[in-house]
C-alpha positions as MATLAB code, in Angstrom:
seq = 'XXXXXXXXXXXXXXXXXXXXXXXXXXXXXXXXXXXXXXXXXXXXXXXXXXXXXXXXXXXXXXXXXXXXX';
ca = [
     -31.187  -35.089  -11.532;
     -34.176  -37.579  -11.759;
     -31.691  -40.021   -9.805;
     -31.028  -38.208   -6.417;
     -33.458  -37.988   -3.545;
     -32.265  -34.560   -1.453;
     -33.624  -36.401    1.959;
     -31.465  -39.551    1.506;
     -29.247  -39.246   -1.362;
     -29.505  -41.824   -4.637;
     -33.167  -43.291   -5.239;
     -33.603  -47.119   -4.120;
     -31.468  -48.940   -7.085;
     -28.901  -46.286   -7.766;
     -25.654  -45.395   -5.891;
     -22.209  -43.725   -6.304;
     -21.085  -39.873   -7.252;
     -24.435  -38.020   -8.955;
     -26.070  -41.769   -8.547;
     -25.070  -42.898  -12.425;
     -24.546  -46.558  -10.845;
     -27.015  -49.432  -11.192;
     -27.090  -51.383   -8.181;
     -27.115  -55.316   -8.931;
     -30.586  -55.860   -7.705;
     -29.412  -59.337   -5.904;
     -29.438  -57.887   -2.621;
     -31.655  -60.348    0.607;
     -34.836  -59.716    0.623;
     -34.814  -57.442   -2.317;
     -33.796  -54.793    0.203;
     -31.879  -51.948   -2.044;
     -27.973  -51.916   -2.001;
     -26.487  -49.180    0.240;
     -27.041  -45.760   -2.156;
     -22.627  -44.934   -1.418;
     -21.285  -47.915   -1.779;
     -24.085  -50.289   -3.804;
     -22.898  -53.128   -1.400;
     -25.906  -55.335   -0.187;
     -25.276  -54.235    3.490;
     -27.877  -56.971    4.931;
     -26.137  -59.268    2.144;
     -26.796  -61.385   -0.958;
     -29.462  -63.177   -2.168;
     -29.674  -66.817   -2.103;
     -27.360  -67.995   -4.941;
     -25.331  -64.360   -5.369;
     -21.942  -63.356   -3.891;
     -19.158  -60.840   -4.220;
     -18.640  -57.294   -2.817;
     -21.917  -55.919   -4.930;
     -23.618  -59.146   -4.831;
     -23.319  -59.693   -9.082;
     -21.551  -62.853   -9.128;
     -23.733  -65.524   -9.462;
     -22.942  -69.353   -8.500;
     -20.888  -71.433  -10.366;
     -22.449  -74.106  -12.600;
     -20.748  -77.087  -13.284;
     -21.908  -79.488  -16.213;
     -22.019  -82.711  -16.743;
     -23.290  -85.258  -19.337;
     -26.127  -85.984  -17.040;
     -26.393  -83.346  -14.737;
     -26.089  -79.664  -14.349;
     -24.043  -79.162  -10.393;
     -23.943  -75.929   -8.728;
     -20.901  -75.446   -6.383;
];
């Protein structure tokens, strides 16, 4: 499988069981999400949250302006 790395398991941007997951690529410092899980173990880029990092902020609009909470 072009995906798995026998020295430390799933490539850099692929995780899970035979590494068919994409990770969300929002991880700080573009540091690759942890190749078991695909958490963001040093956490989430500015402006990403959730468990995998792929929920992005909440935007809020307005007539004038464009807020995000």
């Amino acid at each position: 499988m072009k995906w798995f790395d026998l020295r430390k398991g799933c490539v850099d941007g692929w995780y899970g069981v035979d590494c068919k997951q994409n990770c969300s690529g929002h991880c700080k410092d573009n540091i690759p999400c942890n190749h078991v899980t695909g958490q963001c173990d040093g956490g989430c880029a500015a402006g990403w949250r959730g468990a995998l990092c792929d929920e992005g902020k909440q935007t809020k609009w307005s007539p004038f302006y464009v807020f995000h909470l």
